[in-house]
MIKEZA-617820 format. One record per residue: z, x, y of N, C-alpha, C in turn; residue in one letter. Coordinates in pm, whole numbers, padded with zeros to 5 digits, always signed. Atoms other than C-alpha are relative to their C-alpha. Layout:
! MIKEZA-617820
ZXYZXYZXYa ...
***
This chain:
! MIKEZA-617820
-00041-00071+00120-13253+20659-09252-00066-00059-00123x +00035+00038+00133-13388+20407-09521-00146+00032+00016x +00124-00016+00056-13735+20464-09405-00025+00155-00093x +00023-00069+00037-13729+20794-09434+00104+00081-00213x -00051+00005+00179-13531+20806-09805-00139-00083-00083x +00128+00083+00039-13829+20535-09880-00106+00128+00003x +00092-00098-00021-14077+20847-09739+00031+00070-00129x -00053-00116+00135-13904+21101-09988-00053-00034-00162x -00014+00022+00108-13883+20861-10257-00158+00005-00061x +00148+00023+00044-14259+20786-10261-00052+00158+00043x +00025-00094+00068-14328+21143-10240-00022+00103-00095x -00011-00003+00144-14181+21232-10521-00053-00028-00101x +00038+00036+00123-14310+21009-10700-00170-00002+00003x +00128-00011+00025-14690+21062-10608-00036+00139-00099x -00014-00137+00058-14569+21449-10709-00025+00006-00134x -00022+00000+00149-14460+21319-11038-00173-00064-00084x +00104+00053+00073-14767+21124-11108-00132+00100+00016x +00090-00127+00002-14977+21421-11032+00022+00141-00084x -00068-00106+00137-14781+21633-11261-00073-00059-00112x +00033+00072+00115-14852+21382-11492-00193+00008-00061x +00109+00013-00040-15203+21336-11423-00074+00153-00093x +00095-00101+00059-15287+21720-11493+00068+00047-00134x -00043-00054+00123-15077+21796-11794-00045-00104-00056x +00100+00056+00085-15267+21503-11947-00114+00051-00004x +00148-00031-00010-15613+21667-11866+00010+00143-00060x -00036-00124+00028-15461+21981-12020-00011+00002-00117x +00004+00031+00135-15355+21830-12316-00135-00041-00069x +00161+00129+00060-15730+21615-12387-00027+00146+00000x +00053-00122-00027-15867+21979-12266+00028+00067-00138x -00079-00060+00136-15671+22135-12556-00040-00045-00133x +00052+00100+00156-15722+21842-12837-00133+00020+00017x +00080+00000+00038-16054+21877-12777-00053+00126-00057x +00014-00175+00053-16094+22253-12832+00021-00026-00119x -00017-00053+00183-16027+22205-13210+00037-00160-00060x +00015+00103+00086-16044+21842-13273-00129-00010-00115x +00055+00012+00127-16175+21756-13630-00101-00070+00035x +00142+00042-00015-16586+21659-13648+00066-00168-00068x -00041+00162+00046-16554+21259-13739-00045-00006-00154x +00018+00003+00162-16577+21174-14103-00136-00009-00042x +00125-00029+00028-16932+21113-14058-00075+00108+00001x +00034-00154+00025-17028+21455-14028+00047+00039-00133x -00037-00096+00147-17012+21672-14386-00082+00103-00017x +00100-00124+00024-17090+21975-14487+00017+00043-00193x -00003-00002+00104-17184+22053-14841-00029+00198-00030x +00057-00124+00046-17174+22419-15021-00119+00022-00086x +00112-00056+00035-17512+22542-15140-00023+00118-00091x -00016-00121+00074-17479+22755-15480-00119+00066+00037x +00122-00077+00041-17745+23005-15433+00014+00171-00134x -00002-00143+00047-17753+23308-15714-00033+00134+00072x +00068-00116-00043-17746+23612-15617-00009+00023+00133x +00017-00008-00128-17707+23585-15292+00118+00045+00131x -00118-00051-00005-17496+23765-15040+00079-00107+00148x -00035+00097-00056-17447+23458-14817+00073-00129-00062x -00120+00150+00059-17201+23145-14829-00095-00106+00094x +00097+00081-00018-17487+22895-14791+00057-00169+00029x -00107+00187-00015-17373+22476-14631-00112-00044+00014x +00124+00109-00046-17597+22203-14546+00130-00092+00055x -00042+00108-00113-17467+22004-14246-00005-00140+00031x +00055+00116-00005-17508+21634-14250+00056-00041+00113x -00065+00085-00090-17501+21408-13934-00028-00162-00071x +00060+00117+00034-17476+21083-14082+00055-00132+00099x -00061+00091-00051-17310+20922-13774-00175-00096+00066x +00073+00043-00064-17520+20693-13541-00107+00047+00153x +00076-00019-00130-17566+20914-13260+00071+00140-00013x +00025-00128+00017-17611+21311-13187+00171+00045+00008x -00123-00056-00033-17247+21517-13240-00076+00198-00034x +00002-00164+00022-17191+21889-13215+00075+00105-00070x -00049-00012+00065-17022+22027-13457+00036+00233-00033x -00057-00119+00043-16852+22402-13545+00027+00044-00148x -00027-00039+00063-16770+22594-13841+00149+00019-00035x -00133-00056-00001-16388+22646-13907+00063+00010-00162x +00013-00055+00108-16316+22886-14212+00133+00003-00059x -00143+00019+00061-15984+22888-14458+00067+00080+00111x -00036-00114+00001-15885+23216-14369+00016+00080+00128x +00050-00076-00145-16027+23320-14003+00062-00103+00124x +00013+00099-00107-15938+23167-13719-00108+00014+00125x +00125-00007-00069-16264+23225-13571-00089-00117-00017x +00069+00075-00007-16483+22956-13541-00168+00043+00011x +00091+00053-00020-16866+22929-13552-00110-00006+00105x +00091+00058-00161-17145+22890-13294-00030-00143-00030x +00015+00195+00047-17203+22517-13249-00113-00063+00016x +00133+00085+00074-17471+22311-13409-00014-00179+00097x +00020+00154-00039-17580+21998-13217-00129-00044-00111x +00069+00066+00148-17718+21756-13514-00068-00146+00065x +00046+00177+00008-17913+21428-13429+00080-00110-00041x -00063+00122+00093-17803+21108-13595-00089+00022-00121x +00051+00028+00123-17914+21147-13961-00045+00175-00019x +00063-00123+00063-18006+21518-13925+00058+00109-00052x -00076-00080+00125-17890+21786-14188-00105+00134+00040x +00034-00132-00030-17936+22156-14112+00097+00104-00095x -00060-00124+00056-17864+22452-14315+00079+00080+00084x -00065-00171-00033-17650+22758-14244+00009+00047-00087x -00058-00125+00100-17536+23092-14407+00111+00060+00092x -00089-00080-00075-17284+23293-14324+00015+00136-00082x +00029-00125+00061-17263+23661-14467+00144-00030-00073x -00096+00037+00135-17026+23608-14791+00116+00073+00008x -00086-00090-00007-16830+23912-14729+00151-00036+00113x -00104-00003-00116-16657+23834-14379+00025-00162-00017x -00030+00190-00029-16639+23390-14472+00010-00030-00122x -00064+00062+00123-16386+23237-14686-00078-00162-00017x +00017+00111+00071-16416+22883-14829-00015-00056+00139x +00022+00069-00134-16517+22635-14511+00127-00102+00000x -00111+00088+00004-16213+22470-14394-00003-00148+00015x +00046+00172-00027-16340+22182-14195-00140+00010+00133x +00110-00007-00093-16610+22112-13935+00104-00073+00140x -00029+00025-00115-16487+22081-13594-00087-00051+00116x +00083+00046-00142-16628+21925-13226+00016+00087+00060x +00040-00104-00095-16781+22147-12980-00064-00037+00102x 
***
């Protein structure tokens, strides 16, 4: 009788740690979908006159290549995603009409 209560018990509990196991890989899965670009990344707005685009410049100023998204006040649409070097700065536009103010830069 005790082995098998011993059997049960350690079934259970491999169960539980496999529960565990994937609702952590769910959660990381999740945080990463819309975790914030690291502080070294920035993106700056680009007055242009006259123009019917909402113009940024991208900076990577970390040490090593990140990939970075768009994420707008207003939309909850995101971006196609920019992989940047270490040190390298790339333009975008976005058509002025359909993109509010840039909220933040996200990982992709």
């Amino acid at each position: 009788m005790k082995k098998s209560v011993a059997a049960l018990v350690g079934a259970f509990s491999g169960l539980a740690l496999a529960g565990a196991a994937l609702t952590g890989t769910a959660q990381a899965a999740e945080a990463g979908a819309t975790a914030t670009a690291p502080s070294c990344v920035t993106f700056e707005f680009i007055f242009v006159p006259f123009s019917a685009y909402n113009n940024y410049e991208i900076t990577n100023g970390c040490s090593t290549t990140q990939s970075v998204k768009v994420a707008f006040e207003e939309n909850k649409v995101d971006t196609e995603c920019h992989s940047l070097r270490a040190g390298q700065v790339k333009a975008v536009k976005y058509v002025a009409a359909f993109t509010p103010a840039v909220k933040e830069l996200r990982t992709c």
